[in-house]
C-alpha positions in Angstrom: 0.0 0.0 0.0 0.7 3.3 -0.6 2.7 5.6 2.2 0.8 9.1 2.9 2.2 12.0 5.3 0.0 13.7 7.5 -0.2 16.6 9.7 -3.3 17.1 12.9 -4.0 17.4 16.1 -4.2 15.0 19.0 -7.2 15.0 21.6 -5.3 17.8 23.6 -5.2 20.0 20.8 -1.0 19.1 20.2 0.1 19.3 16.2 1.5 15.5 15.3 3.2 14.4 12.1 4.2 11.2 10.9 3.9 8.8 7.9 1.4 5.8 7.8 0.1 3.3 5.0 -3.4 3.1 3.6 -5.4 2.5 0.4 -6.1 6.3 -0.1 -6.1 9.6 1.7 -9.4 8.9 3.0 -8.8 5.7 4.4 -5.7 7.0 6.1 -8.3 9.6 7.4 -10.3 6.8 9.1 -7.5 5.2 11.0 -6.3 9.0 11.9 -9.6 9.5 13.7 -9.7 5.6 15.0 -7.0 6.8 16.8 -8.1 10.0 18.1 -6.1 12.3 15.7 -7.7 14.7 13.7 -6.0 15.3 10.4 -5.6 18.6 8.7 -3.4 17.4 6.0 -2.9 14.5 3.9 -0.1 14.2 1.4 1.3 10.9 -0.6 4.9 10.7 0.0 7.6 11.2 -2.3 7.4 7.3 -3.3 4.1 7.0 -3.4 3.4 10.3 -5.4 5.5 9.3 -8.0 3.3 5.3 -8.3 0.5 7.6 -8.4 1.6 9.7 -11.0 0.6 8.1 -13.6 -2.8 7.6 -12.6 -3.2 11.4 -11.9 -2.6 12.4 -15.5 -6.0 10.4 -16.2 -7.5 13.0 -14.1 -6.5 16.0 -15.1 -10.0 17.1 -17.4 -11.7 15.2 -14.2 -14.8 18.5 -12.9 -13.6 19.1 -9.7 -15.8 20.4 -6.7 -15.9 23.8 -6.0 -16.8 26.1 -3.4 -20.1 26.5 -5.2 -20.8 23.2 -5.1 -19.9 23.3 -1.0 -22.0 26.4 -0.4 -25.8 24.6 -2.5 -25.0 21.2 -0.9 -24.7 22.4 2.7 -27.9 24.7 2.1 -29.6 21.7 0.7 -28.8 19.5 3.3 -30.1 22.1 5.9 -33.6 22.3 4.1 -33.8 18.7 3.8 -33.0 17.7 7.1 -35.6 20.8 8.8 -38.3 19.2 6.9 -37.1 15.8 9.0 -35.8 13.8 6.0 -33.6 11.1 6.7 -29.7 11.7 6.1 -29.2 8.4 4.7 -32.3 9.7 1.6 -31.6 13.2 1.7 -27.8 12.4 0.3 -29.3 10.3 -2.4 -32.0 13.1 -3.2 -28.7 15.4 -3.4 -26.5 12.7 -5.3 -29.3 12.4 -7.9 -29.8 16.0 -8.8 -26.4 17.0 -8.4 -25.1 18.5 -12.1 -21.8 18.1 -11.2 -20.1 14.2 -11.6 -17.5 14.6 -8.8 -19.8 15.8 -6.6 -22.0 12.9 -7.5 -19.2 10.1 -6.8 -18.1 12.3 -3.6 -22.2 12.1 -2.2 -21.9 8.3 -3.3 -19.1 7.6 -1.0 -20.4 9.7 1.9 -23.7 7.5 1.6 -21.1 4.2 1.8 -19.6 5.1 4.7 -22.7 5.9 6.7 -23.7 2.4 5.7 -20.6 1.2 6.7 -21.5 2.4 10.9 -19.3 5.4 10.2 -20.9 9.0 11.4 -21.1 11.9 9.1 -18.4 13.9 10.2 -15.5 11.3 9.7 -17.8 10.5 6.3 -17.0 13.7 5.5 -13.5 13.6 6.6 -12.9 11.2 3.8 -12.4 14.0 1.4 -10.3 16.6 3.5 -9.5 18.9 0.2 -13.1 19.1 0.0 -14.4 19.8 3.6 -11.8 21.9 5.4 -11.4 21.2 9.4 -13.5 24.0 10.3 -16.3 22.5 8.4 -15.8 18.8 9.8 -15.5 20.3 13.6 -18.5 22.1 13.0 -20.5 19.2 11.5 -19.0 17.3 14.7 -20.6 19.7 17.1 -23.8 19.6 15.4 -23.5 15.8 15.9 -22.9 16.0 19.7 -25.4 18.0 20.3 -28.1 17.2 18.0 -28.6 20.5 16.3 -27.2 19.0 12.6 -29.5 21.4 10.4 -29.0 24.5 12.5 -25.0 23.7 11.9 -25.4 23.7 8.4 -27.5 26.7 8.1 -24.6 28.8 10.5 -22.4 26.9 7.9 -24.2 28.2 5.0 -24.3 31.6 5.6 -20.2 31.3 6.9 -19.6 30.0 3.5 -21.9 32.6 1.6 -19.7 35.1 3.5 -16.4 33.6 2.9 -17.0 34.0 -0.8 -18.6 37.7 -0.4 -15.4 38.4 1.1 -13.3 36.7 -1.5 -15.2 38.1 -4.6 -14.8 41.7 -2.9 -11.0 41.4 -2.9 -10.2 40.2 -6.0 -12.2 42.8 -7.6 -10.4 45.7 -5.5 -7.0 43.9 -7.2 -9.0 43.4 -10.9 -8.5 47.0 -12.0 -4.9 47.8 -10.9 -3.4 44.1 -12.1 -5.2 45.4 -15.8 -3.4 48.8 -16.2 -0.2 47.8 -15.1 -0.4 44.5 -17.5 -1.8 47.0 -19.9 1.8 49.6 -19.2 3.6 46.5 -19.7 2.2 45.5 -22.9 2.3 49.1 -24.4 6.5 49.2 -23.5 6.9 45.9 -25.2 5.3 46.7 -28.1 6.8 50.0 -28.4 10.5 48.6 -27.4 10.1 45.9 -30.6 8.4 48.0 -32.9 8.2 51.6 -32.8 11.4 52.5 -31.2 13.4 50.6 -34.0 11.6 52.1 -37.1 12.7 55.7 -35.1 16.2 54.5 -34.5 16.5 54.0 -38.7 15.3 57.5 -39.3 18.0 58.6 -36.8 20.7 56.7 -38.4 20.0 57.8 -42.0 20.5 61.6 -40.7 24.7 60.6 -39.0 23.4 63.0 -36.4 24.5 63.0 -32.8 21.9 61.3 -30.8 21.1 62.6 -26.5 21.8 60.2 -23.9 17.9 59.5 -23.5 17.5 58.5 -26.7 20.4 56.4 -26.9 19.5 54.6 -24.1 15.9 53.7 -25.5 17.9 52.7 -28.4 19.9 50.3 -26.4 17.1 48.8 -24.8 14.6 48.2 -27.6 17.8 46.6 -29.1 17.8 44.4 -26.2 14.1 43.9 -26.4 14.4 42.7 -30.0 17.8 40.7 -29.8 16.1 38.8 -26.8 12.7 38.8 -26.3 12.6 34.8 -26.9 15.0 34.8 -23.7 12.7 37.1 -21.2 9.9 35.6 -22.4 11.4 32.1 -20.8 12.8 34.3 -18.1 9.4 35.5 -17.2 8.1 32.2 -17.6 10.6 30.6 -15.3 10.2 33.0 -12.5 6.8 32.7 -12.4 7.0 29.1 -12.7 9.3 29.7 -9.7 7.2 31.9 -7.3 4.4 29.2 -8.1 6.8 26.4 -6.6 8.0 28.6 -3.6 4.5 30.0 -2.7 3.7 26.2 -2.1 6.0 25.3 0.0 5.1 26.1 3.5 7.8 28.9 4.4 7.3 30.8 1.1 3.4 31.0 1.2 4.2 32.3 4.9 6.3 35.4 3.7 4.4 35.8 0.8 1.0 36.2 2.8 2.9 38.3 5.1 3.9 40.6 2.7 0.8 41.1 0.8 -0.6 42.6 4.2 2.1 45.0 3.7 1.6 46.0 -0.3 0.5 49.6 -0.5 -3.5 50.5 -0.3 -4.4 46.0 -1.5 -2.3 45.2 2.1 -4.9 46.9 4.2 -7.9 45.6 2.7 -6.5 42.2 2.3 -5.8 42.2 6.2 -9.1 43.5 7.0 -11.0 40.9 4.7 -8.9 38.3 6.4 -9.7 39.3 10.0 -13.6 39.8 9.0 -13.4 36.0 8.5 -11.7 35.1 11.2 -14.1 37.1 13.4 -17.0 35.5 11.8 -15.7 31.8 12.0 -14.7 32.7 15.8 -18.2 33.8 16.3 -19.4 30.7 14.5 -17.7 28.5 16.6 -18.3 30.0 20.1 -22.2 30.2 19.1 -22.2 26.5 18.0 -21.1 25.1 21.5 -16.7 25.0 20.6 -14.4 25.3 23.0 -12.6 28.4 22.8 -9.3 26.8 22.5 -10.1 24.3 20.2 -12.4 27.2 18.0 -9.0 29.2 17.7 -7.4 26.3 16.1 -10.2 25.3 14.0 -10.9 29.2 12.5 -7.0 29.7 12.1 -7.1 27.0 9.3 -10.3 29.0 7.2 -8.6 32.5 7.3 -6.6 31.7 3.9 -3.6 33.3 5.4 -0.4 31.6 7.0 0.9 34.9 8.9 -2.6 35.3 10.3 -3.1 32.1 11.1 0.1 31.9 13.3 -0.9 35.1 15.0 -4.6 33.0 16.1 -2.3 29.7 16.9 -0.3 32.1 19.3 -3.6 33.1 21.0 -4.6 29.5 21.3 -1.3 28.9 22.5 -1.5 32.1 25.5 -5.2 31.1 26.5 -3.8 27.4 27.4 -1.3 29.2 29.5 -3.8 30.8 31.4 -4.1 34.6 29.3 -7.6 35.6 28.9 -8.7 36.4 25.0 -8.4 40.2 25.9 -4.7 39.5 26.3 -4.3 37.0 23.7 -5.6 39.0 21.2 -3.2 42.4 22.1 -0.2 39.8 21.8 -1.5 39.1 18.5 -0.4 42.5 17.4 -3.2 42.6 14.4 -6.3 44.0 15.5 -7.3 47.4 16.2 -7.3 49.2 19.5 -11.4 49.9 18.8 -11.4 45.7 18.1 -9.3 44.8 21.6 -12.3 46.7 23.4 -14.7 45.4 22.1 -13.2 42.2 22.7 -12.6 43.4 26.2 -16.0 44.3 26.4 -17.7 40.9 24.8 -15.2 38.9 27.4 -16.5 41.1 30.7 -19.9 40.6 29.7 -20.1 36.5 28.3 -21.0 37.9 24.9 -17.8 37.1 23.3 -19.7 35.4 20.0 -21.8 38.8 19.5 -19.1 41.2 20.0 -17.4 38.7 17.6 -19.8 39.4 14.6 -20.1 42.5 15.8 -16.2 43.0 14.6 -16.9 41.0 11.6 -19.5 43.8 10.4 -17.1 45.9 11.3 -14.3 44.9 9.2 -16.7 43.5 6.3 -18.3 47.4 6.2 -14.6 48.7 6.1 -13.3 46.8 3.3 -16.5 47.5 1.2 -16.0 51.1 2.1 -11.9 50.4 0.8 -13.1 48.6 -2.6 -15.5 51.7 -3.4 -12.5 54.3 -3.1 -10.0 52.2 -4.6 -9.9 53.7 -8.2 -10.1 57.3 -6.5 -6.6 55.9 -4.0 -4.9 54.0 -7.3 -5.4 56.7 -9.8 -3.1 59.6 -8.8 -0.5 56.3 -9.1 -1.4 55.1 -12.2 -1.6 58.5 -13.6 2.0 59.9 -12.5 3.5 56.5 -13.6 1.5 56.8 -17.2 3.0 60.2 -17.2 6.4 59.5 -16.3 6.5 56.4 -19.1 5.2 59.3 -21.4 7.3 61.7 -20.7 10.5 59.6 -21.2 9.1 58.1 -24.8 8.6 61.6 -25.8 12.1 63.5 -24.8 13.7 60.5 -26.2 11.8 60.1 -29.5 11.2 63.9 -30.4 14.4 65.6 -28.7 16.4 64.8 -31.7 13.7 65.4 -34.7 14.2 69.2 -33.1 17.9 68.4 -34.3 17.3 67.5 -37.3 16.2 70.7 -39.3 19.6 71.7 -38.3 21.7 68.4 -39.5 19.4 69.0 -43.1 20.7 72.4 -42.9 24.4 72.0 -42.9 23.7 69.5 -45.6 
């Protein structure tokens, strides 16, 4: 059998790693939770990735399940199990009318294991790069406590907000990723084409060309003699920033240093605390622990810096710190956030106070994404004007030159 890494959490909360054997990823989930360890990741190792390389490439054009798909089954379920249908029919209701195939096969095998004696959640936890941990913990609390369609509702709407919050950020970074691919595309194609038929005109006339221009000169030269070349540079370091932002270290500097890029920084760290506020308030109102809520929400906040400031929290509340205190260590929310934390935590309204931040934040980044264009245009508009400026002095500086040069002649 195939070997599979895996990373979780013991029963006292404690991250373990180690290597074990099974049929698939999913079954490896089963004897993970047989043995009281919850899994957050599960990877083939290196020998066992490459036997099952071969039978990846068969799945490449395989539909895949989205977070759409996520978002209508857990509303689904909800409806169908308030109107006291039986999981084990509602799931083949679902299976039947799903459009997509994976999701189909994916509802088939949840259906076998709950033949099988398992329970829902550790059905579910078959397919952990479907159902994140958050999701599974919650489905487990609604298990415990018998409040399975009230779960998935509080799940649904966490899930409709997730991608609310998503949508909302990459269309703040839509409009100033087009102009400045738009800058880039207007240099190349004025370094391969126009400069050059400019540079021919100069030549014919013998005349002395500025610095500026012969410096344009030089570099549409270079653009032209070896575009093939950048264009496999580019290609490469992309290819390279892709590998590095997977590892675990690089997608840690890199999400800590998008909270610092320029106007995007602060309304990426504000969408990112908005959902960790609402999956904190989630949690707490859904019966969680407070420790084990921290490390449940700091895996659904889509950022690794974040998510190690929430791990430290966890970590300063099992020593005793209240969340007040926690949360100032964490050194990323607001003083107007730590009291109303302060205030939540003195009155046992911790969850409210909770969405109340989520609002909050979730008001503040809307407010962010409607005066983007108004922050990014003065930049766009002084670098347009520098790029301008430059093409001009060093294309027309010299055609003042050359009545003179005709002159002489």
């Amino acid at each position: 059998m195939p070997a599979f890494t895996y990373r979780g959490r013991n029963g006292a909360g404690e991250i373990v790693n180690g290597t074990i054997e099974g049929a698939s990823a999913g079954a490896v989930a089963d004897l993970l939770f047989g043995s009281g360890i919850t899994p957050t990741e599960i990877r083939a190792a290196p020998a066992a990735a490459q036997q099952m390389a071969f039978e990846a490439g068969f799945k490449l054009f395989k539909p895949k399940i989205g977070h759409t798909d996520i978002l209508l089954f857990t509303r689904q379920i909800h409806t169908l199990l308030k109107a006291g249908v039986p999981i084990m029919r509602a799931l083949a209701g679902l299976q039947e009318s799903s459009a997509n195939p994976a999701m189909k096969a994916l509802l088939k095998e949840v259906r076998e294991s709950l033949d099988s004696g398992r329970e829902l959640s550790h059905a579910l936890a078959r397919h952990p790069k479907v159902f994140t941990p958050f999701y599974l913990a919650m489905v487990r609390v609604g298990e415990m406590t018998g409040r399975l369609e009230e779960i998935f509702l509080r799940l649904f709407d966490h899930l409709a907000f997730e991608r609310f919050m998503r949508e909302q950020v990459r269309s703040a970074l839509r409009y100033p990723s087009f102009v400045v691919l738009a800058m880039a595309v207007a240099m190349a194609v004025i370094n391969i084409w126009v400069i050059p038929a400019f540079a021919k005109v100069f030549e014919g006339f013998g005349a002395e060309l500025p610095f500026l221009t012969r410096l344009l000169i030089g570099i549409s030269n270079f653009f032209v003699a070896w575009w093939p070349a950048l264009l496999a540079g580019l290609a490469g370091l992309a290819g390279g920033f892709k590998a590095w932002i997977g590892t675990r270290r690089g997608r840690y500097l890199w999400d800590k240093t998008k909270l610092r890029i320029p106007i995007a920084g602060k309304i990426v760290r504000k969408a990112t605390l908005a959902r960790f506020a609402r999956s904190f308030a989630l949690a707490m109102r859904s019966g969680v622990p407070v420790i084990q809520a921290l490390s449940n929400v700091a895996q659904t906040v889509d950022n690794d810096f974040i998510a190690e400031k929430i791990e430290n929290m966890r970590t300063a509340i099992e020593h005793g710190d209240s969340v007040l205190r926690a949360a100032i260590g964490a050194g990323v929310f607001t003083p107007v956030v730590l009291q109303m934390i302060a205030v939540g935590e003195e009155t046992g309204a911790l969850d409210e106070m909770m969405d109340e931040i989520s609002g909050m934040y979730q008001s503040e980044v809307e407010y962010e994404l409607k005066t983007l264009a108004q922050q990014i245009e003065p930049i766009l508009i002084v670098m347009l004007g520098v790029m301008v400026l430059i093409l001009a002095l060093g294309v027309f500086l010299p055609l003042w030159d050359l009545g003179k040069v005709a002159i002489k002649r």
